[in-house]
C-alpha positions, 0 to 999 in steps of 0.5 A: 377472215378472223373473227374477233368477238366478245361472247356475252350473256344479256340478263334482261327483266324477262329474259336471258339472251346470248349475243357476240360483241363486235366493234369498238366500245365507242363504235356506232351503236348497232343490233344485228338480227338473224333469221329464222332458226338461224343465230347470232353466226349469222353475222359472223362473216360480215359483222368482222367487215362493218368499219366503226361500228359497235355491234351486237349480234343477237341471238333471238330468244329460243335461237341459239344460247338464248334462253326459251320462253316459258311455257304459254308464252309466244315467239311473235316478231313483235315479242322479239322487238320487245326483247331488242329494245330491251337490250338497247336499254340494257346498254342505254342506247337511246338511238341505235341503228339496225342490222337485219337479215330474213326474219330480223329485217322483218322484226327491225321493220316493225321496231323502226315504224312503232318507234322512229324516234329510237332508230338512227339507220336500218340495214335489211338484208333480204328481208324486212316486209312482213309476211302477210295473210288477209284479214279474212284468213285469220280465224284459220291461221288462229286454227293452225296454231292451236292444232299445232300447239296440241300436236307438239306434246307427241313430236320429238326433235330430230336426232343426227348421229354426226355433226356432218349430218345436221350440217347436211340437213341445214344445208338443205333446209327452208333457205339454202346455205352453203357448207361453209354457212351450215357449219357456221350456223351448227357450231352454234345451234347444235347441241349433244344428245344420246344418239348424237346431235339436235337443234338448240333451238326451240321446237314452238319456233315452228308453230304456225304464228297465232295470227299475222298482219294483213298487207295494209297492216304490214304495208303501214309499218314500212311507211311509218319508217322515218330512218335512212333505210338499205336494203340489199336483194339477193338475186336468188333470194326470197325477194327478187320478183315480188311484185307487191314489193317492187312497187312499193319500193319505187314509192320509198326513199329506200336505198336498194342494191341488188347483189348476186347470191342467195338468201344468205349471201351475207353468210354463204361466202366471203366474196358475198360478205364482202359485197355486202360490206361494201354497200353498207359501209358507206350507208352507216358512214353517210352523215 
């Protein structure tokens, strides 16, 4: 599918970010969120498929043509909800809806049950329950973020002699994609260095967060979500057979497909973009 998008630079009070433009001026208000070390592409087999909706599709800040954040500062996902509200202001969306896939739907979860009033609808793609560790476990996931701070300073990005190569190793990486995917992903991520081609992403991304939510803090901010919510699983995704998940979608008046395809099955190919499309649609339409 041909993709039709405006390229636009966001000046925020805190931060510059980079996002496409989809849709028409007058379409239903919507922000896309991408996953981990992915960016705004993510959206970009998909969004193309979303009837009558006005799209924006991030790039997260330290993620693709978004700008890093100052030395000392975090990436938690409740910094990234702040940037994403602060767009909807930018374009003076008093109520919008979300889009999000993996880390995104995580960050759309959080916004949406901090602030219900804001959100019209919320469109999770294999994602949106926060990553957990209990209560008793923070002083280590403090631990493992100071260490990994200090170590930072002596490790160095790597270095692909060819684009092929870092399409290989996106490929390969924490979620698989397909060719089609990766090379997406490194049209935008990837950036000329001497020797060849790195990740424009920012390496403190990959720091152990400083402290996580335990389950019955992440269990509250999904109850606390008062919008019509969609939820599409992938079978070979990250959330397939989760137990604490599954019942606790039984409980919710969530909407929940189950697709074939994996963790970006939104992304990987059209026939996966189009199954996607073909349950969301009818969700953003819905009165």
């Amino acid at each position: 599918m041909t993709l039709h998008f405006e390229e636009v630079r966001l000046n925020l009070p805190h931060i510059e970010l980079a996002a496409h433009l989809y849709g028409p001026e007058d379409g239903l208000p919507v922000l896309a969120l991408h996953g981990w070390l992915d960016n705004a592409m993510s959206f970009a087999r998909l969004a193309p498929r979303l009837d009558g909706l006005r799209i924006v599709a991030l790039d997260f800040a330290g993620h693709g043509h978004s700008a890093h954040r100052p030395a000392g500062a975090s990436y938690s996902h409740w910094d990234h909800a702040y940037d994403v509200l602060q767009v909807a202001e930018q374009f003076g969306w008093q109520r919008f809806s979300l889009l999000g896939h993996s880390m995104g739907a995580i960050v759309a979860v959080l916004l949406a049950g901090a602030l219900p009033e804001r959100i019209e609808r919320l469109a999770l793609i294999d994602g949106g329950m926060p990553i957990t560790r209990a209560a008793g476990e923070a002083p280590l996931q403090l631990g493992d973020a100071l260490r990994g701070h200090l170590a930072l300073a002596g490790k160095r990005k790597p270095v692909y002699e060819s684009i092929e190569r870092a399409v290989l190793a996106r490929m390969h990486g924490v979620a698989a994609v397909s060719r089609e995917a990766a090379e997406r992903l490194a049209e935008r991520g990837l950036m000329p260095v001497p020797g060849g081609y790195t990740w424009r992403a920012d390496s403190r991304l990959r720091l152990p967060y400083p402290l996580r939510l335990d389950p019955a803090q992440a269990e509250a901010f999904v109850r606390a979500v008062r919008c019509p919510v969609s939820l599409v699983l992938a079978r070979a995704g990250l959330l397939v057979g989760r137990p604490q998940l599954a019942g606790l979608l039984e409980e919710l008046p969530f909407e929940v497909h189950e697709l074939p395809g994996g963790h970006h099955l939104h992304l990987d190919d059209e026939a996966g973009a189009q199954a996607v499309a073909d349950c969301l649609n009818p969700f953003f339409r819905a009165p």
